[in-house]
mmCIF file of the C-alpha atoms, coordinates in Angstrom:
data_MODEL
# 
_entry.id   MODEL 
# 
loop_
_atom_site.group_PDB 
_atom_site.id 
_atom_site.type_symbol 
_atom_site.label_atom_id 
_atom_site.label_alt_id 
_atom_site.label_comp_id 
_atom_site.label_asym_id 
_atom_site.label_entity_id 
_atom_site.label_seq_id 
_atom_site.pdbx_PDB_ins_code 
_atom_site.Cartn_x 
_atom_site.Cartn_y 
_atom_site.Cartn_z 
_atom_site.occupancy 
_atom_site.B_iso_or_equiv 
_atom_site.pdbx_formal_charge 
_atom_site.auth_seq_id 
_atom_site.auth_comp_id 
_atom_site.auth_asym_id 
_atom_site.auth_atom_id 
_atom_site.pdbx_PDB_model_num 
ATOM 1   C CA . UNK A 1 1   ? 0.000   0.000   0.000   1.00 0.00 ? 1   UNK A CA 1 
ATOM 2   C CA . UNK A 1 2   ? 2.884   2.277   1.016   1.00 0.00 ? 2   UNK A CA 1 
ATOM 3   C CA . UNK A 1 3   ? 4.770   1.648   -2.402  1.00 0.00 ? 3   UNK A CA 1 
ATOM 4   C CA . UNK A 1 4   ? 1.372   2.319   -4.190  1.00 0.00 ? 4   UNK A CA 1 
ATOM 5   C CA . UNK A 1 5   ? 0.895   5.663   -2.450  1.00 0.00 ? 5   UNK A CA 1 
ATOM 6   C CA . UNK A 1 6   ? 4.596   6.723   -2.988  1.00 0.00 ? 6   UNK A CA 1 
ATOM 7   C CA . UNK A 1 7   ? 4.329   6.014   -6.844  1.00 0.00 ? 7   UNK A CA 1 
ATOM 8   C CA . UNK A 1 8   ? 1.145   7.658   -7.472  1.00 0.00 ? 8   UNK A CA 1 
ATOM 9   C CA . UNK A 1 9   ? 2.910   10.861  -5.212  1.00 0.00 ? 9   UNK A CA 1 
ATOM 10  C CA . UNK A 1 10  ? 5.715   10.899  -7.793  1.00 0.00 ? 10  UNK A CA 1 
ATOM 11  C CA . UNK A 1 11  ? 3.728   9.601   -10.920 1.00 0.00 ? 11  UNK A CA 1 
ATOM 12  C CA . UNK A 1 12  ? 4.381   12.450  -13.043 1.00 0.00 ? 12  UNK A CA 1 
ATOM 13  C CA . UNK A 1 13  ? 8.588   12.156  -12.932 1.00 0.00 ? 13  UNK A CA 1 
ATOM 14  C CA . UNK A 1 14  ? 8.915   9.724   -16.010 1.00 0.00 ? 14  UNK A CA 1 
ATOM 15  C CA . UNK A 1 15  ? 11.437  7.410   -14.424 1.00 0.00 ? 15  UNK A CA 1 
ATOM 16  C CA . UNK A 1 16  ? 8.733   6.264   -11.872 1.00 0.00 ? 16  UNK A CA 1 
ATOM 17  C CA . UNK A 1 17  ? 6.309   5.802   -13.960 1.00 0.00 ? 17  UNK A CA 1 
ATOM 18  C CA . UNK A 1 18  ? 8.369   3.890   -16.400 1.00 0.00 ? 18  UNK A CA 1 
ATOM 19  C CA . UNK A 1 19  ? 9.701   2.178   -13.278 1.00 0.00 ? 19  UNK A CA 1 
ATOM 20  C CA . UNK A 1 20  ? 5.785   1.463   -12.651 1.00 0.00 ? 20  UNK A CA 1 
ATOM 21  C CA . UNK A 1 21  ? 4.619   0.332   -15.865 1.00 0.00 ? 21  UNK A CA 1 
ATOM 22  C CA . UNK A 1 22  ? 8.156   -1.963  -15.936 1.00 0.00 ? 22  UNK A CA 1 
ATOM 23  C CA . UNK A 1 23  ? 6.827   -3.443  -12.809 1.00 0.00 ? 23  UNK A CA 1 
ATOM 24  C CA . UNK A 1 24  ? 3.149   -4.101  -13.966 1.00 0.00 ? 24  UNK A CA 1 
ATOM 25  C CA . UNK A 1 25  ? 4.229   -5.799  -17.276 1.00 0.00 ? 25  UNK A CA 1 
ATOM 26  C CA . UNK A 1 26  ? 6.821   -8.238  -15.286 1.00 0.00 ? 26  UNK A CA 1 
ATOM 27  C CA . UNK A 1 27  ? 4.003   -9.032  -13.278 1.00 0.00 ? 27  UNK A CA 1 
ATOM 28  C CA . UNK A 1 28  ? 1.990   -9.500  -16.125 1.00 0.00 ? 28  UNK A CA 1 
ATOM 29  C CA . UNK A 1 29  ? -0.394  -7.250  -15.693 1.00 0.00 ? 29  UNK A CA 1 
ATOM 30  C CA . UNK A 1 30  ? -2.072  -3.767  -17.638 1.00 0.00 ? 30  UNK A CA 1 
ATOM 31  C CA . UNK A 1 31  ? -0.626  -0.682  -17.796 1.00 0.00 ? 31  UNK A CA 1 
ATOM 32  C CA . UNK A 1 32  ? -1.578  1.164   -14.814 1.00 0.00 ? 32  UNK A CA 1 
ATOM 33  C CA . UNK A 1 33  ? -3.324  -1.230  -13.277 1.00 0.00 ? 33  UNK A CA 1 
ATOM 34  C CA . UNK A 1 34  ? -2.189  -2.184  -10.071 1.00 0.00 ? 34  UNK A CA 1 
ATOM 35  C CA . UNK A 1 35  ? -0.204  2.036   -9.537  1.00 0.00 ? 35  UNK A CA 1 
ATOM 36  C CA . UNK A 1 36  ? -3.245  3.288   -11.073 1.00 0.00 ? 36  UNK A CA 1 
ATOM 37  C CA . UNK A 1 37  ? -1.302  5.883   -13.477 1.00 0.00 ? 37  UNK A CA 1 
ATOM 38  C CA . UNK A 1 38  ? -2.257  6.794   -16.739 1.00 0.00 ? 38  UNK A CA 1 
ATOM 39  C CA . UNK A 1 39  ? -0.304  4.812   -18.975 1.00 0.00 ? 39  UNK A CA 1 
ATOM 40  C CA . UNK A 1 40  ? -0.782  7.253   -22.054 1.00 0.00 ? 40  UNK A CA 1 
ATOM 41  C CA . UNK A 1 41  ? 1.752   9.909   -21.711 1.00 0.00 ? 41  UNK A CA 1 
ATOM 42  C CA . UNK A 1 42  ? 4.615   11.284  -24.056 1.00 0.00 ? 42  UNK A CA 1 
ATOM 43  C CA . UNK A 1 43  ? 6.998   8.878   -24.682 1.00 0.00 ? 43  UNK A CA 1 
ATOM 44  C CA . UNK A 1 44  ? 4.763   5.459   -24.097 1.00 0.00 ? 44  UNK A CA 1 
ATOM 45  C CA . UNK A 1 45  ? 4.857   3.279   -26.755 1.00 0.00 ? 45  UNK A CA 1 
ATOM 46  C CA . UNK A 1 46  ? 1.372   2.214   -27.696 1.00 0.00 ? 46  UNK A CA 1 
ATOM 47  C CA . UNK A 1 47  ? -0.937  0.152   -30.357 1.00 0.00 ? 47  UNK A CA 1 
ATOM 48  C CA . UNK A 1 48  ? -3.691  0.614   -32.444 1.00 0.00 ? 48  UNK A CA 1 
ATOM 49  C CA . UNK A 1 49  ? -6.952  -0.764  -32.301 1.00 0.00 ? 49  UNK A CA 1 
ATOM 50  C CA . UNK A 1 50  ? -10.498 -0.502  -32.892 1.00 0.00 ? 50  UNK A CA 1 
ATOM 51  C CA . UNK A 1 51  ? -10.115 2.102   -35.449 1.00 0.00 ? 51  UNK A CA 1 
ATOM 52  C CA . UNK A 1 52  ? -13.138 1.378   -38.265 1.00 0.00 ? 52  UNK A CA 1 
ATOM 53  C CA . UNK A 1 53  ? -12.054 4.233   -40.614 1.00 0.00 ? 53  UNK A CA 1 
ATOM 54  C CA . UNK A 1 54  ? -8.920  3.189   -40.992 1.00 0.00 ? 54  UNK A CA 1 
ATOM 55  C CA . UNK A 1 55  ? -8.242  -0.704  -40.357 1.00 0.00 ? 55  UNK A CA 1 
ATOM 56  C CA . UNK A 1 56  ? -5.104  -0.225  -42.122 1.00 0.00 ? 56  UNK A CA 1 
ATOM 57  C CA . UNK A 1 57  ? -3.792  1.357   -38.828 1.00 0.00 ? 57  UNK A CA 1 
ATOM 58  C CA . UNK A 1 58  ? -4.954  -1.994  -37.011 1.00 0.00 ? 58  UNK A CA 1 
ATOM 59  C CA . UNK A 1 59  ? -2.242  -2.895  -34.633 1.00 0.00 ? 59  UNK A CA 1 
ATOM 60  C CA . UNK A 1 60  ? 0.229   -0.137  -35.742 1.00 0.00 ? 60  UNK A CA 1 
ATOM 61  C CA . UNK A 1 61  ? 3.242   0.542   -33.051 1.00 0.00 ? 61  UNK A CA 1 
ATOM 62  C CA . UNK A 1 62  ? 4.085   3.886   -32.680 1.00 0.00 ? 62  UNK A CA 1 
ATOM 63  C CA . UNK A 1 63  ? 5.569   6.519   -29.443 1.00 0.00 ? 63  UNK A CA 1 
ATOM 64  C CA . UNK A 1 64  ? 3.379   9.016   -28.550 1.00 0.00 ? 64  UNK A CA 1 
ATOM 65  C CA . UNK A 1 65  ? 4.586   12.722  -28.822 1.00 0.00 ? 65  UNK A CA 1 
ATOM 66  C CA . UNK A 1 66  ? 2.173   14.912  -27.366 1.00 0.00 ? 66  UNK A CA 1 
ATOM 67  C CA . UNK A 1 67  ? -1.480  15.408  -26.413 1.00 0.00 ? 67  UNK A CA 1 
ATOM 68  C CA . UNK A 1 68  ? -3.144  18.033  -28.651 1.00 0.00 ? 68  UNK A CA 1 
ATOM 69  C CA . UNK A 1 69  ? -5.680  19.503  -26.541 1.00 0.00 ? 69  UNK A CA 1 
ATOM 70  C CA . UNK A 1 70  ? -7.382  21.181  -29.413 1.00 0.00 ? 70  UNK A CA 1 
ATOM 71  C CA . UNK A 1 71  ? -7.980  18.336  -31.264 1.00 0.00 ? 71  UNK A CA 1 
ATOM 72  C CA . UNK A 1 72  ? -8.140  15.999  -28.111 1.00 0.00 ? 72  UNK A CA 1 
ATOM 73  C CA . UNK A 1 73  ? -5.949  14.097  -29.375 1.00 0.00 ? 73  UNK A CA 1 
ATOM 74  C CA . UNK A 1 74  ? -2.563  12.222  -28.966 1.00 0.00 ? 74  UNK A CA 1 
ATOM 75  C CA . UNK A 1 75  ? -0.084  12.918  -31.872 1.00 0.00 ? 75  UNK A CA 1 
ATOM 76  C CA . UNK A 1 76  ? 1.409   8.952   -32.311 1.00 0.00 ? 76  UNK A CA 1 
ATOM 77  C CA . UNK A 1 77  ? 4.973   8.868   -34.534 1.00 0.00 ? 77  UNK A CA 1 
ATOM 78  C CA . UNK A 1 78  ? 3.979   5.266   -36.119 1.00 0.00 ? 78  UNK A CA 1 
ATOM 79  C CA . UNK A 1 79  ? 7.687   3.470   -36.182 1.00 0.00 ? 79  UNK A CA 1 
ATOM 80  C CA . UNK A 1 80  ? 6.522   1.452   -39.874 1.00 0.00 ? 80  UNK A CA 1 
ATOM 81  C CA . UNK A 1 81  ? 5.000   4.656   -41.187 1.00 0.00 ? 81  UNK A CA 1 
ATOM 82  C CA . UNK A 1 82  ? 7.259   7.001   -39.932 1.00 0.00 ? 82  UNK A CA 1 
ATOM 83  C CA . UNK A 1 83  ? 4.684   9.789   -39.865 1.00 0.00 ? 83  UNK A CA 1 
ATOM 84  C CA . UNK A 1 84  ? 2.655   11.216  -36.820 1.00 0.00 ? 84  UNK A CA 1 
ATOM 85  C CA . UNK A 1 85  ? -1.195  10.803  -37.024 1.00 0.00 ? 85  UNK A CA 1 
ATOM 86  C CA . UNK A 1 86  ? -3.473  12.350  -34.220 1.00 0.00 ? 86  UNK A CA 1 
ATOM 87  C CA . UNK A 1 87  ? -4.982  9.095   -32.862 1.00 0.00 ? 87  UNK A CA 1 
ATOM 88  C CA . UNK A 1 88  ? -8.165  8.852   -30.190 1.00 0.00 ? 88  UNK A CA 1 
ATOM 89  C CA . UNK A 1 89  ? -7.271  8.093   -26.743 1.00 0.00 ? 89  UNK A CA 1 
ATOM 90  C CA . UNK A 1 90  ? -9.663  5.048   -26.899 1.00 0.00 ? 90  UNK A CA 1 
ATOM 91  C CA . UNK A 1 91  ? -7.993  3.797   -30.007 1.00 0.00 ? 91  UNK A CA 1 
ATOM 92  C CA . UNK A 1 92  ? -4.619  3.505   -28.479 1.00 0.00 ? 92  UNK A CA 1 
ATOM 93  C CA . UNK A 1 93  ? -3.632  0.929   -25.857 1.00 0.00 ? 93  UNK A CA 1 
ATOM 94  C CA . UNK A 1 94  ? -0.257  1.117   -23.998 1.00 0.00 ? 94  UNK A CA 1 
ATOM 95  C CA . UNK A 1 95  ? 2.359   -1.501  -24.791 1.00 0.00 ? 95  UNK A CA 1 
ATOM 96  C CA . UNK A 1 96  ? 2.905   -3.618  -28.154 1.00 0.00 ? 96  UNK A CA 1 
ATOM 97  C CA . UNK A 1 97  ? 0.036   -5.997  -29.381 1.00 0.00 ? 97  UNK A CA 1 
ATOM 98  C CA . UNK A 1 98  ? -0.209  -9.653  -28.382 1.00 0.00 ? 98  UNK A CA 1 
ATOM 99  C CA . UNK A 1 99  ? 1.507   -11.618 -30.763 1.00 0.00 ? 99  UNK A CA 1 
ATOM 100 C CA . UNK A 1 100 ? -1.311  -13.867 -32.590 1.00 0.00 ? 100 UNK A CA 1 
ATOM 101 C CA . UNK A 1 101 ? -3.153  -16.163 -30.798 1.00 0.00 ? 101 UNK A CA 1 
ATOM 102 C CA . UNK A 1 102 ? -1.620  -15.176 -27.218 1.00 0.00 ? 102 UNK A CA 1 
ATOM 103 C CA . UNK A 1 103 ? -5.634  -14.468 -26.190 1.00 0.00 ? 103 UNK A CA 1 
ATOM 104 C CA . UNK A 1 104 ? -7.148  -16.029 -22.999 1.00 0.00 ? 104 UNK A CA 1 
ATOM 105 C CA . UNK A 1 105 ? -3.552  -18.146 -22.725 1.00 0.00 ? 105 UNK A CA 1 
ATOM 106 C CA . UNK A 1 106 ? -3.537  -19.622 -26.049 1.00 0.00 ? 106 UNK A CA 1 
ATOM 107 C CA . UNK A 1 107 ? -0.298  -19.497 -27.433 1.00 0.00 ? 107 UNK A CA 1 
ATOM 108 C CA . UNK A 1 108 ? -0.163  -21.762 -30.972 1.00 0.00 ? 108 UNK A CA 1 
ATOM 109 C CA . UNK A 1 109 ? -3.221  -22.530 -30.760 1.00 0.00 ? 109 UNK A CA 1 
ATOM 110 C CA . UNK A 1 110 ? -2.256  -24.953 -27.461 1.00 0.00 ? 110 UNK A CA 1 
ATOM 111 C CA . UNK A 1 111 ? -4.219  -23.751 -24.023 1.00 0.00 ? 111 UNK A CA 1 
ATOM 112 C CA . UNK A 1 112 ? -1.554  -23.115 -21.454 1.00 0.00 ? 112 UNK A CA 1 
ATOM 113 C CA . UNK A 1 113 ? -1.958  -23.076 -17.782 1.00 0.00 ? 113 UNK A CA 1 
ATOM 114 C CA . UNK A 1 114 ? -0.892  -19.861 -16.325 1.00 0.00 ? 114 UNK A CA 1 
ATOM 115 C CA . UNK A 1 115 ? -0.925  -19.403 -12.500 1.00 0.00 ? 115 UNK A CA 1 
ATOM 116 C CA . UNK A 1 116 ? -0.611  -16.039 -11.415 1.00 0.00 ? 116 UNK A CA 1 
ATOM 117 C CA . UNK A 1 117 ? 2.239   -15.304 -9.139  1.00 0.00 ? 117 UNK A CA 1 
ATOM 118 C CA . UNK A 1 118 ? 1.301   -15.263 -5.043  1.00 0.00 ? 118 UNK A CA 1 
ATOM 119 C CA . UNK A 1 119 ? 2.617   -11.455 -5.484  1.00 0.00 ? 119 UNK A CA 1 
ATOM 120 C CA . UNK A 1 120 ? -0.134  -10.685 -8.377  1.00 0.00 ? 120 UNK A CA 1 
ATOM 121 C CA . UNK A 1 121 ? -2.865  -12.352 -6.218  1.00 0.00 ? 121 UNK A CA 1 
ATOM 122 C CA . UNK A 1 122 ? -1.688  -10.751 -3.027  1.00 0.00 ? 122 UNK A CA 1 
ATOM 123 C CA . UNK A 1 123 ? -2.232  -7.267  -5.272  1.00 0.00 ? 123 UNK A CA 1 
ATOM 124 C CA . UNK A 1 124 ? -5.151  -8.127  -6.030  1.00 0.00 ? 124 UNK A CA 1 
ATOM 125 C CA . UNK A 1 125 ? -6.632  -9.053  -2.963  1.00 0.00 ? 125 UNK A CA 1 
ATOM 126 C CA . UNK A 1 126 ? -5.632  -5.401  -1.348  1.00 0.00 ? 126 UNK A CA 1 
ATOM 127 C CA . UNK A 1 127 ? -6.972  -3.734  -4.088  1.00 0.00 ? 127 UNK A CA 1 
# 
């Protein structure tokens, strides 16, 4: 609790939260999930998805730049494209995509058993 209260106190330096969001993904879990920082912010590398208008875009990596208030957006410098395109906030999800078939613990097309850590369900059980 005292670790999750110091974090969020210093969230905005970038080495903590990168710190943070290093922690969550070793653990295996979201993005600002268990700190409870916003995972899109300058510099986070992020995905595509859900974008009907342009499917092309569909699991596109990029960095994100900056947040353009005006046209509440976040400017995204795509790493294949190598262009920036103002992408939704809903349409962007921090961290790379799954690789194919890694959903609900599927990886080539084989179901494997994955027991979360005692430290993930000890997190989870205080939150």
């Amino acid at each position: 609790q005292e670790l999750r209260q110091a974090v969020r106190s210093h969230g905005e330096d970038a080495v903590v939260a990168d710190l943070a969001f290093d922690i969550e993904s070793l653990l295996g879990l979201p993005p600002g999930s268990c700190f409870g920082l916003d995972p899109l912010r300058p510099g986070a590398v992020v995905h595509i998805t859900g974008m009907a208008s342009a499917r092309h875009l569909e699991g596109a990596v990029g960095v994100l730049e900056r947040w353009e208030e005006e046209e509440r957006r976040w400017a995204v410098r795509l790493l294949e494209e190598e262009e920036v395109k103002l992408i939704r906030a809903e349409n962007l999800v921090a961290g790379l995509p799954p690789p194919p078939g890694d959903s609900d613990g599927e990886i080539d097309g084989r179901r494997q058993d994955l027991e979360k850590p005692w430290w993930v369900v000890s997190l989870e059980a205080a939150s």
